[in-house]
C-alpha positions, 0 to 999 in steps of 0.5 A, spaced: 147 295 637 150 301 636 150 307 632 156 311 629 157 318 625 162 319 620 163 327 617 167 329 612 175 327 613 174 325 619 174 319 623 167 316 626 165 316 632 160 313 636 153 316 638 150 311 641 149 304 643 143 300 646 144 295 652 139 291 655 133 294 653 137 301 655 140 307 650 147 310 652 148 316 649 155 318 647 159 324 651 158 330 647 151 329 643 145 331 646 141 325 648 134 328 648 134 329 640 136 321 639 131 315 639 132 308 638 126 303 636 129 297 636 124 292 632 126 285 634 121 281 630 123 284 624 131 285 625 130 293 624 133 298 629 130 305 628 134 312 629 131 318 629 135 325 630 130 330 632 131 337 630 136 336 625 140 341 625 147 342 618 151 340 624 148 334 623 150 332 615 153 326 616 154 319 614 150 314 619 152 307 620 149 302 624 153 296 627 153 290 632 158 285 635 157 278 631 161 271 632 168 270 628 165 266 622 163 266 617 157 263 612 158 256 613 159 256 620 155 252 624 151 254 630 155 249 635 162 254 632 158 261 633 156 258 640 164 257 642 166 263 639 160 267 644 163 263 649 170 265 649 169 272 646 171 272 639 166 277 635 166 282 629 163 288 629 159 288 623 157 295 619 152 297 615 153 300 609 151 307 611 145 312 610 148 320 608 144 325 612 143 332 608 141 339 611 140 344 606 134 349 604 135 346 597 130 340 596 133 335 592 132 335 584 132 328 579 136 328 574 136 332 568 137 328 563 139 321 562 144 317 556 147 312 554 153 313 549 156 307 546 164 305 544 166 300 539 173 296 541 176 290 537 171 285 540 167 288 545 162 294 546 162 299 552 156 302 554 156 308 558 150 311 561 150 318 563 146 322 569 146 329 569 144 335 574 140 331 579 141 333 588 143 331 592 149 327 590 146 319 593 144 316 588 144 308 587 146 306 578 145 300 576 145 295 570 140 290 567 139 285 561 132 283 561 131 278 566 136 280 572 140 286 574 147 285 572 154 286 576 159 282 572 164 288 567 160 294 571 164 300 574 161 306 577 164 313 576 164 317 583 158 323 583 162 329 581 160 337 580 161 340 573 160 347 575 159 351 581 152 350 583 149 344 588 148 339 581 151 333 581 153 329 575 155 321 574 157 316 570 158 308 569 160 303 565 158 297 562 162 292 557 159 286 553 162 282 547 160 285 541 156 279 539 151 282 544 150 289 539 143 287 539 141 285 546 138 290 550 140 293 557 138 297 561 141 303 565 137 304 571 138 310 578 135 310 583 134 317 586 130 320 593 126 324 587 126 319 582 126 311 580 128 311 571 131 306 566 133 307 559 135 301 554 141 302 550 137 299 544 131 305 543 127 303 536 122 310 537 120 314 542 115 310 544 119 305 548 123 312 552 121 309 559 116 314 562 116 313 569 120 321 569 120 327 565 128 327 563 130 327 557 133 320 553 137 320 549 141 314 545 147 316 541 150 311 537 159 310 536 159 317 539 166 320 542 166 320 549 166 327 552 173 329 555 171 328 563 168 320 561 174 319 556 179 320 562 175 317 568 175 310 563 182 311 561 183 311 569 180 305 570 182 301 565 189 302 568 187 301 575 184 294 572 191 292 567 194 294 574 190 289 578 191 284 573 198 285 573 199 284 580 194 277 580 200 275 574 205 275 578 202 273 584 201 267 580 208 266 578 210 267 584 207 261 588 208 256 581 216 258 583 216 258 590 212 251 591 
């Protein structure tokens, strides 16, 4: 198991790794501020950073060295492969470490603002003015989370002060108007949702104390309206590409 570090435009590096029930700390880190537990009954290894300093601010990732298969490999394969030494390192997708005096704040307010095109709706949901920048948007109907014709818009700051801002799109067909969806974030000071469907105030969710607001067939601010233009060339590109690429194969076989 191994512990790695990555700072803003640099590249990571390793701070540690656990090798028969030892801990191996890098060259250059202080060892008596870092702990490891590993818990192997319930696959978890536990880094504890003592004394954080600002220093610290980092993306932390956590790995380890796994057989070259994939998911339908058999134990037999993944036993060869361990014996011949082909391995994969696999990483984890990362926790972010802030250091700041300010604690954080949830969102401001939370909208969804909704955009009518030939045959299909696009639902953007809004968050504003929340710190830290982490937070996990996400989309649901009213069984499941939904993953398909979702883009998640990068956190950027508006002004000049540590609030950050951010914004994701939904794209359904427009004989789905009247199903309801949800917009949900999760924050480290908050958990909301809100459905793009609100028929009074007493169906805005409750769980936090920022605003919710539903505004039908609006004009989408100047910032939303070029990050979706942005990403609706980058997805007619990809298209493009896959076309070619199929017409390529159909000529060469």
């Amino acid at each position: 198991l191994h512990w790695y570090l990555q700072k803003k435009g640099e590249a990571p590096k390793r701070l540690l790794f656990l090798s028969g029930g030892k801990t191996f700390i890098e060259d250059g880190f202080q060892a008596s501020r870092y702990t490891v537990e590993r818990i192997s009954s319930r696959r978890r290894c536990v880094l504890t950073i003592k004394d954080v300093i600002p220093d610290d601010a980092a993306t932390y990732y956590c790995a380890y060295w796994d057989p070259h298969c994939d998911r339908n490999c058999t134990d037999i394969v993944k036993t060869l492969f361990t014996v011949i030494g082909y391995y994969n390192k696999v990483f984890g997708s990362g926790t972010k470490l802030f250091v700041s005096d300010k604690g954080s704040s949830p969102p401001a307010n939370l909208e969804i603002l909704q955009k009518k095109h030939e045959n299909q709706i696009m639902y953007v949901c809004l968050i504003e003015k929340f710190y830290p920048e982490v937070i996990r948007v996400t989309w649901a109907d009213e069984e499941k989370e939904i993953t398909d014709n979702v883009v998640k818009g990068d956190a950027w700051r508006p002004t000049e002060e540590d609030e950050y801002s951010i914004a994701s799109w939904l794209t359904v067909p427009a004989e789905n108007k009247d199903k309801k969806y949800y917009c949900k974030y999760e924050h480290e000071s908050q958990k909301n949702s809100l459905p793009t469907q609100v028929n009074s105030t007493k169906n805005a969710p409750q769980e936090g104390d920022c605003s919710t607001v539903f505004n039908r067939d609006v004009m989408l601010p100047d910032h939303l309206m070029h990050r979706t233009a942005y990403l609706v060339y980058i997805i007619l590109l990809l298209k493009s590409n896959m076309y070619y690429l199929i017409i390529l194969f159909f000529i060469y076989r």
